[in-house]
N, C-alpha and C positions, 0 to 999 in steps of 0.2 A: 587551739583546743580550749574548748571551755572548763570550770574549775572541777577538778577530780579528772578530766581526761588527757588522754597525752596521744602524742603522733606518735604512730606506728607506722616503720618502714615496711620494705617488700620482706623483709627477713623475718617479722612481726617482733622486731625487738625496739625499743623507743627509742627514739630521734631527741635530741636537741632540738628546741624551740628554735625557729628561722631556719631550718635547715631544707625547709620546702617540703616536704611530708607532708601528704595527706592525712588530717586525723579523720580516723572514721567513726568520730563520735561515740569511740566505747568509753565507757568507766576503766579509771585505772587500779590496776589494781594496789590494794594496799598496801603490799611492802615497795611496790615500786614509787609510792607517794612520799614515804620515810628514808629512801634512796639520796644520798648529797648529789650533788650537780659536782663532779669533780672532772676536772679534765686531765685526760691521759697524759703520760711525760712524753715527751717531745725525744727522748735521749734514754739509752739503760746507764744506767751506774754499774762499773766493774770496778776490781780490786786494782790497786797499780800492779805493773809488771814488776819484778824485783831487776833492783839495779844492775845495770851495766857492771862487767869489769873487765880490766886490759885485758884477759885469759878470753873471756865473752865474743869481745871484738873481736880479740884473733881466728878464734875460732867459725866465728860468721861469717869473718873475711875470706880466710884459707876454704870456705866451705864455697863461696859463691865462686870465687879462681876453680875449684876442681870440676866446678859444673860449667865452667866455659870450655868451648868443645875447640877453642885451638892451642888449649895449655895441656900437654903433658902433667897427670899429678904425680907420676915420680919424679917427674925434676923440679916440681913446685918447695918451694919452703920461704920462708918470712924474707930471709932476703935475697930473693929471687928478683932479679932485674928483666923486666917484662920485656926488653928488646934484647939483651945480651945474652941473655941467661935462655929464655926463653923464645925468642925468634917472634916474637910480637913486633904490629907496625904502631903507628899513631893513631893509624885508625882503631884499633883494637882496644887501646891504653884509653880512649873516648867510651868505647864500650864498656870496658869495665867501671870505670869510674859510674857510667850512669847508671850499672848492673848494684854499686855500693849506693848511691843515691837512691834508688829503690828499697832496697834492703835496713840502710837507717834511719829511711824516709826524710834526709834532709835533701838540700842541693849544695853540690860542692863548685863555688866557682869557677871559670875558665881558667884565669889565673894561677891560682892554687892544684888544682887538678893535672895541669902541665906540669905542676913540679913532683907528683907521685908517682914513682917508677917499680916501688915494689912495694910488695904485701905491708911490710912493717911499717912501712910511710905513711899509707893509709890506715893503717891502727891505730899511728902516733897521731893522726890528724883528727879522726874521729875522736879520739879519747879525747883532745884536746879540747874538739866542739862541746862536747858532753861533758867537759866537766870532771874526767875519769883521771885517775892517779894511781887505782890498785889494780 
């Protein structure tokens, strides 16, 4: 476009220079000439969450166990043993773990993961990730 006109897209709202828009040779108009060239943010800015606490954990933990469908939630509690207590296999104790890896959005090693057998374990293991001590 030449000076005072600008490309207008299909929308008839102005285009960024090089964006391939046809200008069609109108004048622009004048507040859109006093307009910055800013470019949009890539990202929103939110508030942080507020902090984690051991109570937090517990409760998002005990919260995703009651929503798996082969745990009984009256005989669920923190120290509930996922095979003994509960009749869970290995395969299950896989699923849940990846059910909390979803939920804290971290990944809990192979390793590690074989060693949590009930609720409070993966509390204490979370908390541990994150830092948590109240």
């Amino acid at each position: 476009p030449g000076v005072g006109e600008v490309s207008l897209g299909s929308s008839g709202l102005p285009c960024p220079p090089g964006t391939g828009e046809v200008s069609w040779g109108r004048p622009a108009p004048p507040a859109l000439l006093r307009l910055p060239r800013v470019a949009a943010p890539l990202c929103r800015s939110f508030s942080e969450l507020p902090p984690l606490t051991l109570a937090d954990i517990k409760d998002r933990v005990l919260y995703v166990l009651k929503l798996y469908d082969k745990i009984d939630p009256e005989k669920l509690t923190a120290e509930s043993h996922f095979m003994k207590d509960l009749g869970l296999d290995s395969l299950d104790q896989v699923e849940i773990i990846m059910a909390m890896e979803d939920e804290f959005g971290f990944e809990i090693p192979d390793g590690d993961a074989e060693k949590l057998m009930r609720p409070q374990e993966i509390v204490d293991y979370i908390a541990d990730k994150k830092d948590i001590y109240k």
